[in-house]
N, C-alpha and C positions, 0 to 999 in steps of 0.2 A: 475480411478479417485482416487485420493488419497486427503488426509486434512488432514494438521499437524499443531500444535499451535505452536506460541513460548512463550509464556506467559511471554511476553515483548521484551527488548532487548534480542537476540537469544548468549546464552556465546558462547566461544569458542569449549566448547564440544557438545554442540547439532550445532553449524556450522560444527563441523566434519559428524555428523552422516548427514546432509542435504546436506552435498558436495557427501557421500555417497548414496546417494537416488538420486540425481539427477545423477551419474555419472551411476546408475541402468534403468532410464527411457529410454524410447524408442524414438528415434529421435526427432518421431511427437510430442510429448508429449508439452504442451504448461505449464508453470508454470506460475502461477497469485499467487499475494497477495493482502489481503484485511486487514486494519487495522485501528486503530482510524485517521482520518483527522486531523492532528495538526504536530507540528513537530515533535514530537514523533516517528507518526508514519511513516516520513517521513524517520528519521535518523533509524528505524528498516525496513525498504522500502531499505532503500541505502545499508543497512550491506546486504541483502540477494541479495541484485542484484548484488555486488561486487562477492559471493558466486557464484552465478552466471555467472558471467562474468568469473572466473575462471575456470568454468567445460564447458564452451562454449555454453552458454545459456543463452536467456533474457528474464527477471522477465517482465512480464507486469501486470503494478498494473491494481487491478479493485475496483470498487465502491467510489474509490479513488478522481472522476475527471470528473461529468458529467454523471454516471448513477442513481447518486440520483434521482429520480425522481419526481414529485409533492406531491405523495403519501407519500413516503421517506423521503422528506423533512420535509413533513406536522404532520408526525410522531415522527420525530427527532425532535421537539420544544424546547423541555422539557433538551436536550440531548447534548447542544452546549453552546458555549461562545465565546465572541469577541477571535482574536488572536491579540497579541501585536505586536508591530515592528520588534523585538526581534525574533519571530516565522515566523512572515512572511519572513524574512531574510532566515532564518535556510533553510526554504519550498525552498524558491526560488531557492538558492543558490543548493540543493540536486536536484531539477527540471531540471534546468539548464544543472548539469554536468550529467544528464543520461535521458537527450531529452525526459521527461514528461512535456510538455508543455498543451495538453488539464489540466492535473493535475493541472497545476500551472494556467493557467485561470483560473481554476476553484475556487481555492482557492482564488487569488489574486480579483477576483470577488463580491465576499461573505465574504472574511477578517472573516468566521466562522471557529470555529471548531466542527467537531460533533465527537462523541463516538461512536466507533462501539457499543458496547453494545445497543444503541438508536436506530441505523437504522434496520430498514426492512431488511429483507436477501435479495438478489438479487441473483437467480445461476446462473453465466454465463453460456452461450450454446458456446461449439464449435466451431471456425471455419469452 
């Protein structure tokens, strides 16, 4: 298991070293990202998946789209704001071209945004 930040949009030199690291992992090896819910972190969601889709592998996001869950939510109060039309567009349209459709319910749902900094960890298990 490995955890890498990009501490925001991911530049061109740390996409080198991430095309690096994945071009390293092992077949099985699943890549997930987690990031703020907004467009933001949809359009840094899209750059790593395209990353992705070049070294023959797909990003599946998580806590992204439906694993909030009551707790998580009820946590995140304090940690969200409307999205505007503007956002909602952006979300959609990045949903759309790379088949995150639970994600986009999910958003299109709640028209929220939360901050990861807000939410609850969730660790994904495995396949």
């Amino acid at each position: 298991c490995a955890l890498i930040y990009t501490a925001g949009m991911p530049s061109p030199s740390w996409l080198r070293i991430y095309r690096l690291m994945l071009k390293a992992l092992p077949d099985a090896a699943e890549v997930r990202h987690w990031c703020d819910i907004d467009a933001g972190g949809f359009r840094i969601a899209n750059r790593l998946a395209a990353a992705c889709q070049d070294e023959g592998r797909a990003l599946r996001l998580y806590g992204m789209g439906g694993e909030l869950n009551r707790e998580t939510q009820e946590a995140s109060e304090g940690a969200r704001k409307a999205l505007d039309d503007g956002e909602l567009r952006t979300i959609r349209r990045i949903c759309a071209s790379r088949d995150w459709n639970r994600e986009w319910a999910f958003v299109d749902e709640r028209k929220l945004a939360y901050e990861q900094e807000g939410m609850r960890v969730i660790v994904p298990t495995p396949r």
